[in-house]
Backbone as numpy.savetxt, mean C-alpha at the origin, in Angstrom:
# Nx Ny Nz CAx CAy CAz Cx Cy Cz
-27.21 -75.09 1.63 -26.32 -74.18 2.35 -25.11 -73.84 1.52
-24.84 -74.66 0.72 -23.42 -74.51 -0.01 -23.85 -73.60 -0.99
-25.07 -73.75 -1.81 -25.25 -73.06 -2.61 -25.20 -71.22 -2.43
-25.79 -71.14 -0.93 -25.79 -69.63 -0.36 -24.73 -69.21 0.01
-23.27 -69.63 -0.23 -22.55 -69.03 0.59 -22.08 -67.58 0.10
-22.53 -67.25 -1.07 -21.95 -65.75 -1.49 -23.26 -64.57 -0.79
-24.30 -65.08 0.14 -25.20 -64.19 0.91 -25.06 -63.98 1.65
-23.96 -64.33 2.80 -23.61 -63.13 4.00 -22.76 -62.14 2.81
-21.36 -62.22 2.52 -20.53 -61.09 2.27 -21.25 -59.79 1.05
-22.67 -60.37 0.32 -23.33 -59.92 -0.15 -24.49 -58.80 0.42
-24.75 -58.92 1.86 -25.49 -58.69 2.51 -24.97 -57.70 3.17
-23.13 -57.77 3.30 -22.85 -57.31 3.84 -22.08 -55.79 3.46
-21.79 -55.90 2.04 -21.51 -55.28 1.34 -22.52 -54.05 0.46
-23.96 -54.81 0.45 -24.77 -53.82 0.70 -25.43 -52.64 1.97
-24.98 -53.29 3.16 -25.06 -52.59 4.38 -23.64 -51.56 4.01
-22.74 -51.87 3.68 -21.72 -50.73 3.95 -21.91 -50.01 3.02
-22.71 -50.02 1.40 -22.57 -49.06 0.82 -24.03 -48.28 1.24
-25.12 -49.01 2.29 -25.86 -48.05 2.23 -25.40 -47.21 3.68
-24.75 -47.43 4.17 -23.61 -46.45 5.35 -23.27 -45.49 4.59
-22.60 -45.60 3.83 -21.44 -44.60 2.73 -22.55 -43.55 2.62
-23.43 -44.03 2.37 -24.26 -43.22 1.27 -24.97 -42.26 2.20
-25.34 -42.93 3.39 -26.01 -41.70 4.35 -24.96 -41.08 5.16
-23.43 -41.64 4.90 -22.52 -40.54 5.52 -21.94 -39.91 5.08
-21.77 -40.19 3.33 -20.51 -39.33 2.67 -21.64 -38.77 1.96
-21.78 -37.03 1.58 -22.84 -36.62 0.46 -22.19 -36.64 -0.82
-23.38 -36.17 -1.90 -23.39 -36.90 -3.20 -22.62 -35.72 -3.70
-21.76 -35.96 -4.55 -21.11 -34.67 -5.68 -21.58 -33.35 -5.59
-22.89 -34.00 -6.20 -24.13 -32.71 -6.30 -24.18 -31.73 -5.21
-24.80 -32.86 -4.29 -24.61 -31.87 -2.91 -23.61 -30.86 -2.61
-22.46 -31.60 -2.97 -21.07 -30.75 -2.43 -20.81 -29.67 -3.39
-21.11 -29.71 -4.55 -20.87 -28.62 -5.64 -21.86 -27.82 -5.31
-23.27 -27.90 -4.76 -24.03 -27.02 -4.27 -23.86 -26.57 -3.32
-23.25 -26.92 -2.15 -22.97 -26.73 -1.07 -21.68 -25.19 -1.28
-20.78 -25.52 -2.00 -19.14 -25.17 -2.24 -19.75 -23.74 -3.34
-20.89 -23.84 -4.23 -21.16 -22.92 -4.89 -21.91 -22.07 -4.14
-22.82 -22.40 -3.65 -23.74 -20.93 -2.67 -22.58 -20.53 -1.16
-21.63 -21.04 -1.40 -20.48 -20.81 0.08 -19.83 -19.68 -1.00
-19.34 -20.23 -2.23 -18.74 -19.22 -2.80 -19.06 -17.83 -3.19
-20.44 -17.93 -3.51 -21.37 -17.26 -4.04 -21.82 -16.15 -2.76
-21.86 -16.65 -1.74 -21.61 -15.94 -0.58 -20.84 -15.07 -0.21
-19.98 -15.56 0.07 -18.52 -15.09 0.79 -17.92 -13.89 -0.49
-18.57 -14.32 -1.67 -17.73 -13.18 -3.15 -18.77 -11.96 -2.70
-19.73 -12.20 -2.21 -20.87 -10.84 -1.89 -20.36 -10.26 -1.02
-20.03 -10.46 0.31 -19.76 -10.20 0.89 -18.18 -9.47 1.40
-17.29 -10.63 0.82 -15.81 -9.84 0.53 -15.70 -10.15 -0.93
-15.85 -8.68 -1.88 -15.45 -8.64 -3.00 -13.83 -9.10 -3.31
-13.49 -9.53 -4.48 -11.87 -9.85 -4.92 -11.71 -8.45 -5.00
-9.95 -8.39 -4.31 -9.64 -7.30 -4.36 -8.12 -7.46 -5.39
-7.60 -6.45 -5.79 -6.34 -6.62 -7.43 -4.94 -6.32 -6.00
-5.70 -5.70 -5.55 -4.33 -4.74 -4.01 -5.54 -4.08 -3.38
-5.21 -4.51 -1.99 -6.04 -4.33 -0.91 -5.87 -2.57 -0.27
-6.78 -2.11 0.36 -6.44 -0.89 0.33 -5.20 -1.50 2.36
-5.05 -0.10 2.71 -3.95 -0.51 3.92 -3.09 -2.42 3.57
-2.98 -2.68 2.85 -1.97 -3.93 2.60 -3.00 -4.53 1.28
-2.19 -6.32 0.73 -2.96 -6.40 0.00 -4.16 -7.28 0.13
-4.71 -6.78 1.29 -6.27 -7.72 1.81 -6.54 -6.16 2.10
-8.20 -6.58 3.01 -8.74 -5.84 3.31 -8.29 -5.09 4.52
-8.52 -4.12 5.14 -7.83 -3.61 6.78 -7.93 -4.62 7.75
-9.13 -5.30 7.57 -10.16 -6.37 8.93 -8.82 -7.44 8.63
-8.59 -8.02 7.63 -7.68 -9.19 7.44 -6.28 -8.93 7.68
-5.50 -7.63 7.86 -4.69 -7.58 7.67 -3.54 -7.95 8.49
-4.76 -7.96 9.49 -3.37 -8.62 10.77 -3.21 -9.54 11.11
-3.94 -10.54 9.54 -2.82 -11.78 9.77 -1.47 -11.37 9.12
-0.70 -10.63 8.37 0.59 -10.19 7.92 1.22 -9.33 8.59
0.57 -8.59 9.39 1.40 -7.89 10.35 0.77 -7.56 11.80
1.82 -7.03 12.55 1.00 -6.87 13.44 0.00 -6.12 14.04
-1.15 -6.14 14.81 -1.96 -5.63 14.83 -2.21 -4.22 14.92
-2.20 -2.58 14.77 -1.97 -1.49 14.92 -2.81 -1.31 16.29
-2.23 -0.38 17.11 -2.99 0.19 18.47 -3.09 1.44 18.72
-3.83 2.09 19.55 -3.96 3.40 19.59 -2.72 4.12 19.16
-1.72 3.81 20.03 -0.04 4.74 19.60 0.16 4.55 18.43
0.05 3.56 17.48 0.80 3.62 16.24 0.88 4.71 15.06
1.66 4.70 14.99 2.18 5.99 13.54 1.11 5.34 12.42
0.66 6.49 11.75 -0.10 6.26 10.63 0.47 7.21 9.63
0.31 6.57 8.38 0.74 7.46 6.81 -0.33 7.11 6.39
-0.41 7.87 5.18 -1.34 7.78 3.96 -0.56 7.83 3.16
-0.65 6.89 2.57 -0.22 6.89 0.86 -1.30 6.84 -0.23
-1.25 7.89 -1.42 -2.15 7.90 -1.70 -1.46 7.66 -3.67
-3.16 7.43 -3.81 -2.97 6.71 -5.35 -3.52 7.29 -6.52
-3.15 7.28 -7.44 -3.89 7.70 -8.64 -4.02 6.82 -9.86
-5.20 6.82 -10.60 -4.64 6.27 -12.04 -3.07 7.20 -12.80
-2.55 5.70 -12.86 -0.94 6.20 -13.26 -0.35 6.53 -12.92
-0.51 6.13 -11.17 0.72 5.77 -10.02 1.44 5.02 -10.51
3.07 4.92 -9.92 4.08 4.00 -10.20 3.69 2.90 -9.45
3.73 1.15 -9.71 3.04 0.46 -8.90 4.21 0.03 -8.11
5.62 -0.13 -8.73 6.61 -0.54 -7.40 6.76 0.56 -6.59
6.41 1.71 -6.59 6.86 2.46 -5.56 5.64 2.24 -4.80
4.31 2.12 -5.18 3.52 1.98 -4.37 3.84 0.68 -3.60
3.73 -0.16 -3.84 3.74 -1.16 -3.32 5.21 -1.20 -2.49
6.14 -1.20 -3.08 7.35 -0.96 -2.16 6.96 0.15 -0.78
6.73 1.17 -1.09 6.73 1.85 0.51 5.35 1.32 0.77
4.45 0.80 0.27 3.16 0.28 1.42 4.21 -0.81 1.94
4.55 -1.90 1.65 5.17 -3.18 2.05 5.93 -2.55 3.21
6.91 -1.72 2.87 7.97 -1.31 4.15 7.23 -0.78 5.31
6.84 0.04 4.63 6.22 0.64 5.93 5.19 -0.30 7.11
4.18 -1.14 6.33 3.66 -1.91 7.33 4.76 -3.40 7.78
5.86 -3.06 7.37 7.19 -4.01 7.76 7.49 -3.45 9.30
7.28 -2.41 9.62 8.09 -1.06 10.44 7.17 -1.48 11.61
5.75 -1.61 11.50 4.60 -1.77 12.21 4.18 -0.52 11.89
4.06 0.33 11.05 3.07 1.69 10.69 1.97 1.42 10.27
0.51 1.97 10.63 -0.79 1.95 9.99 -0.93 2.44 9.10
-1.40 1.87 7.79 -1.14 2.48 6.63 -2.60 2.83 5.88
-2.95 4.13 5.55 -4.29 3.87 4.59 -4.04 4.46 3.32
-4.41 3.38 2.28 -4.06 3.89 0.75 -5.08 4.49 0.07
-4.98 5.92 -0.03 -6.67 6.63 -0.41 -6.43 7.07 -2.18
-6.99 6.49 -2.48 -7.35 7.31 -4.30 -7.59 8.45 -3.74
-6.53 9.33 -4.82 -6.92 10.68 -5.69 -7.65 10.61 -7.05
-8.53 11.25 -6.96 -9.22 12.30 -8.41 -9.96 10.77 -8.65
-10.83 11.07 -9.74 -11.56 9.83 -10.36 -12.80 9.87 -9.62
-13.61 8.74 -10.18 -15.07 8.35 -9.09 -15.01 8.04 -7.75
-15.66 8.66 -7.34 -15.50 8.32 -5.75 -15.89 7.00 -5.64
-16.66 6.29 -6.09 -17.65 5.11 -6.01 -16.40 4.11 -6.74
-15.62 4.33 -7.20 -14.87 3.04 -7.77 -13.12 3.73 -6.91
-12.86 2.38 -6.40 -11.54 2.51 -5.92 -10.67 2.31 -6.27
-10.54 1.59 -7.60 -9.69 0.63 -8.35 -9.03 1.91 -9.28
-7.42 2.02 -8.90 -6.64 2.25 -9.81 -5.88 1.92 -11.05
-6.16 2.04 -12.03 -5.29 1.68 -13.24 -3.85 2.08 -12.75
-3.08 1.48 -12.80 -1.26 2.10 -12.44 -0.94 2.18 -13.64
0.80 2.93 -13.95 1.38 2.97 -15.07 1.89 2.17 -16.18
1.58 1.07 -15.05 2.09 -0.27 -16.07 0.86 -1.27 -15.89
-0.33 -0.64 -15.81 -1.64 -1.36 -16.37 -2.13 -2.22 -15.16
-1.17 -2.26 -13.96 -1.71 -3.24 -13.26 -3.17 -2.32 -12.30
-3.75 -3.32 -11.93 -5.20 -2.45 -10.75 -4.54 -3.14 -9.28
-4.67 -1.59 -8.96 -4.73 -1.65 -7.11 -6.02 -1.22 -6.84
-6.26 -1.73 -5.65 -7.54 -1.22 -4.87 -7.64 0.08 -3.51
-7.50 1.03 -3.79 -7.58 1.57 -2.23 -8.41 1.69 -1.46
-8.48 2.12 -0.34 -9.39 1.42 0.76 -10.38 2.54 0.79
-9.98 3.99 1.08 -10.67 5.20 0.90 -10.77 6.09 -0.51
-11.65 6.87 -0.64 -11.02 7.62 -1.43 -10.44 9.36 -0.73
-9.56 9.78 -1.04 -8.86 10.83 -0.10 -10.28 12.28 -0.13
-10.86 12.38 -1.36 -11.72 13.70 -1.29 -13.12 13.39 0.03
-12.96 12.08 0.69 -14.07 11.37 1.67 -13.33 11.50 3.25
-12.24 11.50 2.74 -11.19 11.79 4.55 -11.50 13.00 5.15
-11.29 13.38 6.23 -11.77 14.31 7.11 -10.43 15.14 7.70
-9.70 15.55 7.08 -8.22 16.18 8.03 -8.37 16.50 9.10
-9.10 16.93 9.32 -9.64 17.76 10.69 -9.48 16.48 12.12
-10.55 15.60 11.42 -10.92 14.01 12.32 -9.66 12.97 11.91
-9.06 13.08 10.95 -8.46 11.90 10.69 -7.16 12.53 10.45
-6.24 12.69 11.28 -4.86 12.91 11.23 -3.84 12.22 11.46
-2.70 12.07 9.71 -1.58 11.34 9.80 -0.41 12.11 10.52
0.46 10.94 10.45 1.78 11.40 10.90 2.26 11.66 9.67
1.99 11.09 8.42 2.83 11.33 7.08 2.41 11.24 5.98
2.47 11.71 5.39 1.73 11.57 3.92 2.43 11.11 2.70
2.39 10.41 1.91 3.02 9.89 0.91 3.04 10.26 -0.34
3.87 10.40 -1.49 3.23 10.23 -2.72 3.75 9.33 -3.22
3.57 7.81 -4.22 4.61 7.90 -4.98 4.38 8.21 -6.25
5.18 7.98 -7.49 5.41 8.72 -8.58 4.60 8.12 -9.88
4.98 7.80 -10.51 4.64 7.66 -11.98 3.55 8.73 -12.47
3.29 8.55 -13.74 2.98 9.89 -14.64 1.42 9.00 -15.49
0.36 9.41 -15.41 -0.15 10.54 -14.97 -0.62 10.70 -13.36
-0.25 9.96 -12.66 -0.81 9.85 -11.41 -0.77 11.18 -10.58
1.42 11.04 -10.70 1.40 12.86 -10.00 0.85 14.17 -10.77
0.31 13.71 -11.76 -0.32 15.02 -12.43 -2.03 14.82 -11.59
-2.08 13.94 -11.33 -3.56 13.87 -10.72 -3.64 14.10 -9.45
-2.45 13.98 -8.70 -2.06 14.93 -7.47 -1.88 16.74 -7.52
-1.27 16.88 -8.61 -1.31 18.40 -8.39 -2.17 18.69 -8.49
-3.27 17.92 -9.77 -4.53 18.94 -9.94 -5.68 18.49 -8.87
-5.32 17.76 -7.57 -5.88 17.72 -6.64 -5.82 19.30 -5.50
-7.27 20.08 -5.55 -6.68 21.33 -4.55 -6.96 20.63 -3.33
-7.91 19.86 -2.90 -7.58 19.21 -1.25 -6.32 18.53 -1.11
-6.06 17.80 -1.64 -4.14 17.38 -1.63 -3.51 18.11 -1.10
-3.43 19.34 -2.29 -2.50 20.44 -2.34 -2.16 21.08 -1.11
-4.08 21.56 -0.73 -3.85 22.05 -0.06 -3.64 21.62 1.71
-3.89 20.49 1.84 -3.59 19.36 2.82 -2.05 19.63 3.11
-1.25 19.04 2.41 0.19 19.63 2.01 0.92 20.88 2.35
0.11 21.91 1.91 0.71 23.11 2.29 0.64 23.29 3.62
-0.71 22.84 4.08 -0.85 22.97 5.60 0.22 21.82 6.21
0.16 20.95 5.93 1.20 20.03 6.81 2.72 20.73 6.82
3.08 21.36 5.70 4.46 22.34 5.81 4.21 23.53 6.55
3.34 23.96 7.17 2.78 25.70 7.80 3.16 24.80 9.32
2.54 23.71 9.21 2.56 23.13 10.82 4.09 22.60 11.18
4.64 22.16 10.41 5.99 21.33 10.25 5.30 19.79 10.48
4.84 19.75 9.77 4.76 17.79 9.60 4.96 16.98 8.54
5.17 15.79 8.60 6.16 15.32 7.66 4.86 15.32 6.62
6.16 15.31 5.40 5.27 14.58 3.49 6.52 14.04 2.88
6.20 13.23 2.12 7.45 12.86 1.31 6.64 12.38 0.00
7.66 12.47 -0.81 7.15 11.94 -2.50 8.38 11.60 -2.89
8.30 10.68 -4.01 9.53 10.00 -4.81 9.07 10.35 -6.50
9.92 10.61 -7.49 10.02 9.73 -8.63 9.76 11.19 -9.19
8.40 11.24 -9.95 7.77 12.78 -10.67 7.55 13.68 -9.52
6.73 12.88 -8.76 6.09 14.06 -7.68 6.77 15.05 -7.10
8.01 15.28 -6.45 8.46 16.14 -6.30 8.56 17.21 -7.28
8.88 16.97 -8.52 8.52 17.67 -9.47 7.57 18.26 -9.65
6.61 17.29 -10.23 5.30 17.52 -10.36 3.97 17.97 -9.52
4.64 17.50 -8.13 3.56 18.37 -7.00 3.78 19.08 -6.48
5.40 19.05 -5.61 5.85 19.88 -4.45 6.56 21.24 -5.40
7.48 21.09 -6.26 7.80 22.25 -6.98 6.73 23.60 -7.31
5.96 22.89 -8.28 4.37 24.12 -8.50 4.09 25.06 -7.56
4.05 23.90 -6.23 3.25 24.30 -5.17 3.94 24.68 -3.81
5.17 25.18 -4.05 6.08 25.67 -3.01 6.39 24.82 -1.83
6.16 23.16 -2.37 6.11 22.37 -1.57 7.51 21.97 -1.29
8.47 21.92 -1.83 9.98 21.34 -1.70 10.98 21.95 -0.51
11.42 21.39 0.04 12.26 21.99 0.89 13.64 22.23 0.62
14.47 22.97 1.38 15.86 23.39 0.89 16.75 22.38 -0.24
16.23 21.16 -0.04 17.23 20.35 -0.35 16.12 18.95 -0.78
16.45 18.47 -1.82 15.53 17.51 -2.75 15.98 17.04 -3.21
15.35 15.55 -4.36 15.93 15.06 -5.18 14.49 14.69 -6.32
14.52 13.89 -7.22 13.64 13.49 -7.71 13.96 12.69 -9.34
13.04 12.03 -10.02 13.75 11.20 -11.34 14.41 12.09 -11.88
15.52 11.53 -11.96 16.74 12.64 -12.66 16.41 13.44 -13.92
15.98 12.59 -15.04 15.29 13.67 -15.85 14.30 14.37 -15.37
14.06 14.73 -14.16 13.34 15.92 -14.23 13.94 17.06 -13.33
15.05 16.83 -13.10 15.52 17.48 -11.90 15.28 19.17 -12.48
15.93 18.95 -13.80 15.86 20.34 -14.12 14.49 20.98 -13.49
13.51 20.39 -13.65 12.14 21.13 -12.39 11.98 21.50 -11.54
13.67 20.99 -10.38 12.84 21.15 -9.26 14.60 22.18 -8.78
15.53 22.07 -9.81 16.66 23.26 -9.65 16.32 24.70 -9.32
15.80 25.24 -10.04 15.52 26.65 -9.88 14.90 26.40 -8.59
14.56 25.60 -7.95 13.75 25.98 -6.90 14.35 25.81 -5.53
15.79 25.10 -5.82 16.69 24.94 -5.04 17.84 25.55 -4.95
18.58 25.90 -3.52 19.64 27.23 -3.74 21.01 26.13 -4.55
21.43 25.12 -3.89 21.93 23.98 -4.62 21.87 23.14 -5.93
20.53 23.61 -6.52 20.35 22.69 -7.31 19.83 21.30 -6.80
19.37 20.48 -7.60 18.87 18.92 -7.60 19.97 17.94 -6.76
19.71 17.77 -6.03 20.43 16.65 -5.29 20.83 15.48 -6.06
21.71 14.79 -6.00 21.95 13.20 -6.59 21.94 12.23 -6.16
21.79 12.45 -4.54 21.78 11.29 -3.63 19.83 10.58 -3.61
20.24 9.13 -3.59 19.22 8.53 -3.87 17.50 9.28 -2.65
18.02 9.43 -1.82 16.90 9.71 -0.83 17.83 10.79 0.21
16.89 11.99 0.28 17.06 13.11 0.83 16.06 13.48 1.60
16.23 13.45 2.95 15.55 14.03 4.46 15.98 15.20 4.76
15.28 16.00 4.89 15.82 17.32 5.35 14.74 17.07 6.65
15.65 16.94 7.61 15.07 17.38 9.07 14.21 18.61 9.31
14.66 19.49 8.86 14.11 21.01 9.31 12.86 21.24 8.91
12.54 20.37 7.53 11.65 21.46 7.20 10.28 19.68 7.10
11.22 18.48 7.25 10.37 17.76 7.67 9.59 16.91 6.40
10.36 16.71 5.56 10.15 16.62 4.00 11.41 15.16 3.56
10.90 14.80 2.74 11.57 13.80 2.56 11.57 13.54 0.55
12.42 12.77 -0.15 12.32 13.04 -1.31 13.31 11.77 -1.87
13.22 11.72 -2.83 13.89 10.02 -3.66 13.96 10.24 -4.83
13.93 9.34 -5.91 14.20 9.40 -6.99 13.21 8.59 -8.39
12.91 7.40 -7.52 12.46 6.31 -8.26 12.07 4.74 -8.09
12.04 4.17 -9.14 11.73 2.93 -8.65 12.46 2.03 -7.81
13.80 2.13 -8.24 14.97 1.46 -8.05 15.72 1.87 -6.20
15.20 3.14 -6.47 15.47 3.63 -4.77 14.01 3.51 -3.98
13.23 2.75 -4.24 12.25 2.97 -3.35 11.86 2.24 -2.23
13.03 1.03 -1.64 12.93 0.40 -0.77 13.72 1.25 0.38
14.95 1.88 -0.11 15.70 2.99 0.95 14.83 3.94 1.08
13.83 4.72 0.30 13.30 5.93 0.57 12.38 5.41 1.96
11.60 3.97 1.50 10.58 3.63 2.77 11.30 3.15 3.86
12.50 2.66 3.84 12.76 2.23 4.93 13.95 3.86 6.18
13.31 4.87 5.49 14.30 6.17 5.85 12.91 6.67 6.26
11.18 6.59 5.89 10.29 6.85 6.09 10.05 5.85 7.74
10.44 4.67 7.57 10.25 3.61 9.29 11.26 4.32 10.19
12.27 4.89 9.85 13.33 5.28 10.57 12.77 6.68 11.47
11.78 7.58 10.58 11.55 8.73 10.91 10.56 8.23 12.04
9.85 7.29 11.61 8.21 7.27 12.62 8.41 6.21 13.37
9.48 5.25 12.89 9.46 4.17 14.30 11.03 4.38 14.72
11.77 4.92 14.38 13.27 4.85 14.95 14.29 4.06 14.07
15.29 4.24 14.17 16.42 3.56 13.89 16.29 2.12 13.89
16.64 1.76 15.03 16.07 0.56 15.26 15.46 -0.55 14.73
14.46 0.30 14.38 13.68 -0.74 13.53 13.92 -0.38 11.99
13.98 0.66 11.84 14.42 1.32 10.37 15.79 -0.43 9.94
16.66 -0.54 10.67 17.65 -1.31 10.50 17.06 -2.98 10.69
16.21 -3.69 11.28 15.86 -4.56 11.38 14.84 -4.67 10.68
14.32 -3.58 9.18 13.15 -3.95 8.24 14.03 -3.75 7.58
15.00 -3.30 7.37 16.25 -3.12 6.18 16.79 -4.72 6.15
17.66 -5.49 7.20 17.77 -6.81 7.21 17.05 -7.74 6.43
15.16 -7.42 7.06 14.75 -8.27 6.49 14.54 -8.00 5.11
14.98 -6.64 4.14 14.49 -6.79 3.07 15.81 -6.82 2.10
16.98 -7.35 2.86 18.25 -7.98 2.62 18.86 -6.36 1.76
18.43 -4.99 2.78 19.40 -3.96 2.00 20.14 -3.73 3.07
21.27 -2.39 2.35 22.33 -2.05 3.63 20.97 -0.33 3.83
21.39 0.26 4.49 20.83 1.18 4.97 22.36 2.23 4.64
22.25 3.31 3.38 23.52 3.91 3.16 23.29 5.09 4.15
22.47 5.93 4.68 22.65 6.70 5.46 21.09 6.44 6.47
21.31 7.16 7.35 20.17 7.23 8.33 19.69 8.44 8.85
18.78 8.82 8.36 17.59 9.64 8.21 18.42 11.37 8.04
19.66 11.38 7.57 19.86 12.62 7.38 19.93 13.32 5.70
20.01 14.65 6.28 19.97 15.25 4.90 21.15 15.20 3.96
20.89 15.13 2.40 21.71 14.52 1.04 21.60 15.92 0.02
């Protein structure tokens, strides 16, 4: 008996590792398990660089904000290879700050690839592409541009844009652009209203077309004609949060300004 005494805790120690073994699985298992889960789920939701309507997909998005409902204001902001990416991203961010429904549609390029090159190399993803939208069926409250170069050149030489645009000014409904675009889209195309602004070196573009001349104030609303206009990168958190002001009110225009720690220098009038 003395001699056996290391055969219970021996006995017993083999019972618990053969427990372990039929309850915890083997490495293998789990790396197989964790790889066809991955391998899955990547089929199914591709990686996206920037999500189109925020930076996930639309279905996900309302875990970051809140959910959109029939009433809600909708914009389009739309994209090009050699969009500016802080302005994009700055007025997408604000605006779905505001609670606005946002859809970010590529201009020009393959319809079949959504992925924008921006000006400073980074890739966004948009959700649509704009030559696939339906104006007729699918109507915003606002339309967006923002700027960088070549993007707003890929807006002008868009004629559904264009001409999207012209019609939204025949009806009086809002558009706004920042940075080139006013230049580069609304000028050409008799799109600018009394009173504008745009990247200062280009103002000379959009003078002759104004009885004033080029504005200097960072972001310019002209009520009347329902048009809105900015400058750049640096102003593009006031331009979007003067864009929440128009479609959700004051109100909130000032409580997405808080949270994005700016002052709000004027409210929604013309500069």
């Amino acid at each position: 008996a003395t001699r056996a005494w290391w055969l219970p805790p021996f006995l017993l120690t083999c019972l618990l590792m053969l427990i372990l073994h039929l309850l915890v699985p083997s490495r293998a298992f789990l790396n197989s398990r964790l790889g066809n889960s991955l391998r899955s789920r990547s089929a199914v939701c591709p990686p996206r660089f920037f999500g189109s309507s925020s930076l996930m997909s639309k279905r996900t998005r309302g875990l970051t904000r809140v959910q959109a409902n029939a009433n809600s204001k909708t914009v389009m902001v739309c994209i090009a290879d050699g969009s500016e990416e802080v302005e994009t991203s700055g007025i997408f961010d604000t605006l779905i700050r505001g609670g606005v429904d946002v859809t970010l549609a590529k201009v020009g390029g393959d319809k079949a690839n959504l992925i924008c090159k921006m000006s400073r190399g980074m890739s966004f993803v948009a959700e649509r592409h704009f030559e696939e939208l339906s104006p007729a069926n699918e109507k915003f409250d606002m339309v967006v541009l923002p700027g960088g170069l070549p993007g707003a050149q890929a807006f002008s030489e868009s004629e559904k844009l264009v001409s999207e645009l012209q019609q939204r000014k025949e009806a009086g409904e809002w558009y706004a652009a920042i940075c080139a675009s006013p230049a580069v889209v609304f000028a050409p195309n008799g799109l600018l209203p009394e009173k504008a602004t745009c990247f200062p070196a280009l103002h000379e573009k959009i003078s002759s077309h104004l009885s004033d001349g080029a504005s200097t104030s960072r972001v310019v609303v002209d009520p009347a004609k329902k048009v809105v206009t900015s400058q750049g990168p640096g102003t593009t958190l006031e331009f979007a949060v003067e864009l929440v002001s128009i479609l959700m009110g004051d109100d909130k225009a000032d409580e997405v300004a808080k949270g994005l720690l700016i002052e709000r220098t004027g409210k929604s009038t013309s500069g």
